[in-house]
N, C-alpha and C positions, 0 to 999 in steps of 0.2 A: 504493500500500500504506500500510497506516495507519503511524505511528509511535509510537503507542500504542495500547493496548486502554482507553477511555476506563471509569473508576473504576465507572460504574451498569453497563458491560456485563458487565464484570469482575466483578462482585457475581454477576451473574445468571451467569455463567458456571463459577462457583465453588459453586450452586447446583444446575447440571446435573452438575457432580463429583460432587457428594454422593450423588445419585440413582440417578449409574448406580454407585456402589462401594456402596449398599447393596441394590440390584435386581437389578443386573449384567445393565441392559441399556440399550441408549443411549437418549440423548434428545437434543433439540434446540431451539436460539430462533433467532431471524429477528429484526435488526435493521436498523431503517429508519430515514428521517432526514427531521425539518423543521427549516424555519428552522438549517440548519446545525447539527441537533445529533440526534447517534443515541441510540436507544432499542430497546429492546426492544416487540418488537411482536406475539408472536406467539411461543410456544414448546410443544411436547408431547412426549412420551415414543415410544419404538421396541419392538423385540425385543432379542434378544440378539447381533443381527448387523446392524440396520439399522431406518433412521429414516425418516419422508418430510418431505422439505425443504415449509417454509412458506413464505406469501406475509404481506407485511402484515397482518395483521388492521385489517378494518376500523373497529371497532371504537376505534379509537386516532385515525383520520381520515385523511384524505388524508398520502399519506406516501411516500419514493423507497426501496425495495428495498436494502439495499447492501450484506449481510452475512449469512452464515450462520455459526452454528456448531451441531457434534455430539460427542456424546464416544465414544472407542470404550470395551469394557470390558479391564479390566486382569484378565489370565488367561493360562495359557498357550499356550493354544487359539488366541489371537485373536494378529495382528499390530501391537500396539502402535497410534501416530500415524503410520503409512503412508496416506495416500492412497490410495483404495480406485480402480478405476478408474471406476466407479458416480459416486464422490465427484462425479472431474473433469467426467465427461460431465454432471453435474444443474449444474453450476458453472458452464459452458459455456452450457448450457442456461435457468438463469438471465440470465446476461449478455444473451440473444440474447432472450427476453421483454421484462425489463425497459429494454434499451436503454442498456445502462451495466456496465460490468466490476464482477463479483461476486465478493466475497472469500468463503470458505469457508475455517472454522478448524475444528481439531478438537481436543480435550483431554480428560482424564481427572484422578481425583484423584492417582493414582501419578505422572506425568511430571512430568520436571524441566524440559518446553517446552512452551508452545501452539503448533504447526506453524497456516501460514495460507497456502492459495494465493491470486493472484488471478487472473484471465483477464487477458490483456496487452492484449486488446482485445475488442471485442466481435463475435464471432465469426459467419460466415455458419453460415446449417440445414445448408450442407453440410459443413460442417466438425466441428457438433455429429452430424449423421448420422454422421461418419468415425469419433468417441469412442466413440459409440452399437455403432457394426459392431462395434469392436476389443479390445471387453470380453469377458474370457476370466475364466468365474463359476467359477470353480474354483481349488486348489490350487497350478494351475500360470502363474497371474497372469505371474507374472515372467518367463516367459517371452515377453513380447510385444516386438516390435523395434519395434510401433507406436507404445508408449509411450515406450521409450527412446529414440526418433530425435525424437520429438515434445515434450516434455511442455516441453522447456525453450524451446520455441519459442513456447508458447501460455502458460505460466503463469510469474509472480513467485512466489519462494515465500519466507515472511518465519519468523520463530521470533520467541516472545516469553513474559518473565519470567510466570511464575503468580500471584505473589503481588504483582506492583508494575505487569504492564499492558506495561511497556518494552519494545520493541526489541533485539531483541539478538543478538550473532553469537557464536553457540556450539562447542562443541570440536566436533571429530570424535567423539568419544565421545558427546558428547552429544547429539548429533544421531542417532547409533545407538541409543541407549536411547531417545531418545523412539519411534522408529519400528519401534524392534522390543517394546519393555516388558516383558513375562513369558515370550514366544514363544522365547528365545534356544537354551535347551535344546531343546526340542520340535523345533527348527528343523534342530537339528545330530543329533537322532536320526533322524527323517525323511526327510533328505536329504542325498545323496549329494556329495564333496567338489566335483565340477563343477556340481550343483544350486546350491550354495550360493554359489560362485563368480558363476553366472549371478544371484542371488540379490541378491547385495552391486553389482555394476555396475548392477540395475533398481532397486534404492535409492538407488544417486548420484545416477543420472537423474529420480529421482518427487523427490529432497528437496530438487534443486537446488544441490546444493554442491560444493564442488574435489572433483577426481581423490582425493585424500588420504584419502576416509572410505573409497573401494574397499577400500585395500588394509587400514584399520582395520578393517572389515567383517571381511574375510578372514580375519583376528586373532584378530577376535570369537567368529568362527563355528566356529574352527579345532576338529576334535575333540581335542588334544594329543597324536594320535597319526603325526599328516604332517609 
């Protein structure tokens, strides 16, 4: 996992913000690496709900694969920096093309984190087949036991500063807002106080972090009437 978001990517990732808070809809670049140094290589615009992951652009010249990013849009509709299950399986999926563990970041202008998984290794077809089966395209995501038995077994997941690139280990708080964003209300009208419950444990599991944001989740979610 990187230890930083190196300053040119950073630029351009600060560019894909822009794009989607005045469109309000994602977009995405693809950075690859010569001679030990990453660039941008490749980047285009989505819908309102989803991007297609790039490859190098040749254009730029021979070059190794090693990084995606997308942004989600900031609304209430949508689920913040959660990790789509979509995400993980194209992540995977990357890895096992190009022959090397593929990081996938994701941000917006609103959040106070850039979330970034990486594959912990590079993955067999049948394992990218198993992400592929176990995507559930709908509302009720969170309920998959495949992702929460899983996700921490196949991915690193890192956070880092927007404005400086950095590394960084964030509150429980803030690891919630990045991955929920606008969604919080919407989330706690729509669903039920054991939906939500279910909800906050398939969060610990996609973000990668202690027991502790659960029960902050829970907090979060709470409608102050239980």
């Amino acid at each position: 996992m990187l230890k930083r978001i190196p300053p040119n990517i950073l630029h351009d990732i600060q560019t894909l913000n822009e794009y989607t808070a005045t469109s309000g809809k994602e977009s995405t670049l693809t950075a690859c690496s010569r001679s030990n140094r990453l660039f941008t290589a490749g980047a285009g615009g989505g819908d309102g709900g989803s991007v297609e992951s790039l490859s190098c652009d040749q254009r730029f010249g021979k070059a190794e694969r090693k990084m995606d990013v997308h942004t989600h849009p900031h609304n209430p509709s949508a689920v913040g920096l959660l990790p789509s299950q979509a995400d993980l399986a194209v992540t995977l999926s990357e890895s096992k093309t190009n022959n090397t563990k593929q990081i996938s970041c994701i941000s917006n202008k609103e959040s106070p984190l850039i979330v970034c998984s990486e594959a912990k290794r590079v993955p067999t077809q049948a394992r990218v087949n198993e992400y592929v089966d176990h995507e559930i395209d709908s509302g009720e995501f969170y309920k998959s036991e495949f992702h929460r038995k899983n996700v921490r077994k196949d991915f690193n997941t890192a956070y880092f500063n927007p404005q400086t690139g950095e590394k960084v280990k964030p509150s429980d708080e803030q690891v919630l807002n990045t991955m929920f964003g606008a969604s919080v209300q919407t989330i706690k009208e729509e669903n039920t106080k054991h939906e939500r419950e279910k909800l906050c444990k398939y969060v610990n599991s996609m973000s990668g972090t202690k027991k502790s944001v659960t029960n902050k989740c829970k907090q979060m979610l709470s409608d102050n009437k239980e």
